[in-house]
N, C-alpha and C positions, 0 to 999 in steps of 0.2 A: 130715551130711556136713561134715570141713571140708576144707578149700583150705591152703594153705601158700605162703608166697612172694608178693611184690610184684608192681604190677600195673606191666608194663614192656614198652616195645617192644622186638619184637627187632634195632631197627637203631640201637640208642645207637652205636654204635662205627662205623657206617659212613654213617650219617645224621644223626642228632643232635647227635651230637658236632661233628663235623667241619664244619656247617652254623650250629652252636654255637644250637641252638632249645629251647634248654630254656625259655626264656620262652614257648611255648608250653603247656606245663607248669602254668607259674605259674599264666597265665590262667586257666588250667581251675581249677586250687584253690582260685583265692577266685572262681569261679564255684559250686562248690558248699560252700564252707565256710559255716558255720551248717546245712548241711544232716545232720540227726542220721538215717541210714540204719535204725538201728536202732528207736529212735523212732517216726520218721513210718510204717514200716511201708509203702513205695512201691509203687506197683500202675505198672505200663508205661500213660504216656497213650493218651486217644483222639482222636487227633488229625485233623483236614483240612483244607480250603484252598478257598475263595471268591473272588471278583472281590469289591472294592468296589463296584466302581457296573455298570452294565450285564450281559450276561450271554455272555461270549464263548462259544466252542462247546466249550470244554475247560477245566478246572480249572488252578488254578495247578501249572507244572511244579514242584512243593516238595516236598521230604520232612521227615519232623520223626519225632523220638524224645526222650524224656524219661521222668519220672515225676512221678507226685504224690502227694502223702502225706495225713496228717490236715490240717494247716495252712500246706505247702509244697510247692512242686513245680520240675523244674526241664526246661526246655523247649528244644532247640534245630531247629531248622530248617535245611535245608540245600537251596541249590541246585543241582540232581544233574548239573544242565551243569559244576560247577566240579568238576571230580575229577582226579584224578592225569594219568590217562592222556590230556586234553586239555590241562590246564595243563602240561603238559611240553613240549608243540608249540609250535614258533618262532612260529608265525603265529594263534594260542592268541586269541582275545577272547569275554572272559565274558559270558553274555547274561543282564540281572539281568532282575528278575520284577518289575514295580512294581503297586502297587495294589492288594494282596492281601492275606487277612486269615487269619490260623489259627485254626482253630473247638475249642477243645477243650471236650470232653460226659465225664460222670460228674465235674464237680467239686461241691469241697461249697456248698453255698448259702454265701452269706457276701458279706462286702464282702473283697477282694483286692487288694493290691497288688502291681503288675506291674513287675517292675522291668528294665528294658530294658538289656540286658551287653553290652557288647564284649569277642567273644570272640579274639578279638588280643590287645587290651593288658590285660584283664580289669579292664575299669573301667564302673560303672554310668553308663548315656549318660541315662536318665530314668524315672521314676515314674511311674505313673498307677495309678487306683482303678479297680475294677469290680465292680459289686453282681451277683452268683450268681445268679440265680435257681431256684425249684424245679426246674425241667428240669435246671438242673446244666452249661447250656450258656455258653460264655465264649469271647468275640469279639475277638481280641487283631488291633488293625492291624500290619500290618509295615512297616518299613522297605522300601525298596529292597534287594533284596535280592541280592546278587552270589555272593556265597559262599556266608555265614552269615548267622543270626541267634538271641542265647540268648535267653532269661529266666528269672528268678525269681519266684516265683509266693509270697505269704505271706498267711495270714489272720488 
């Protein structure tokens, strides 16, 4: 099958524009730039959500979508409190998530570097390593989380 045509929203002209967010854009491109689609061959992650310490009675309110490839992957997380339809509200405050950890299962064994994005200004905030183990399970801490949060994943 193929596709035809750019990948584009439909509100450049009444939104984007005129709000002038095309830096938004940017973010995202060198969030996945180095990332070879065709290459890595991406499977959609499997993703979930833990407390660090103790065991409250509910999982972290997060959501997360991504992929991962043979030796990359790219990971973003979202807090489902922060969406349009509340952020537009005068009286609007976002309830971040602290202390929570994203668990993603089927990665490949390996040592990994996690590279921790801002996906705003799309700038790497920090590195860290983590050894795969056979299970294939990997235990990324999060930030605070109010919005967002990405990563890049590399082996």
């Amino acid at each position: 099958r193929m596709d035809a045509g750019t990948a584009m929203t439909w509100w450049w002209d009444s939104y984007v524009h005129p709000r002038d967010l095309y830096h938004v854009f940017g973010a995202f491109s060198r969030w996945i730039e180095g990332f070879d689609f065709i290459e890595q061959n991406p499977q959609p992650i499997q993703a979930s959500f833990e407390w660090k310490a103790g065991t409250p009675p509910a999982r972290p309110p997060l959501r997360a979508s991504g992929v991962i490839g043979k030796d990359r992957g790219l990971v973003w997380v979202q807090n489902p409190n922060h969406i349009w339809s509340n952020a537009k509200r005068a009286n609007y405050k976002t309830l971040a998530v602290k202390d929570a950890v994203v668990v993603l299962n089927g990665i490949q064994p390996g040592r990994w570097t996690i590279e921790y994005f801002d996906s705003h200004t799309g700038k790497v905030i920090k590195n860290i390593t983590k050894i795969v183990g056979a299970d294939g399970r990997c235990v990324i801490d999060l930030p605070e989380t109010v919005w967002d949060a990405a990563f890049r994943l590399q082996r």
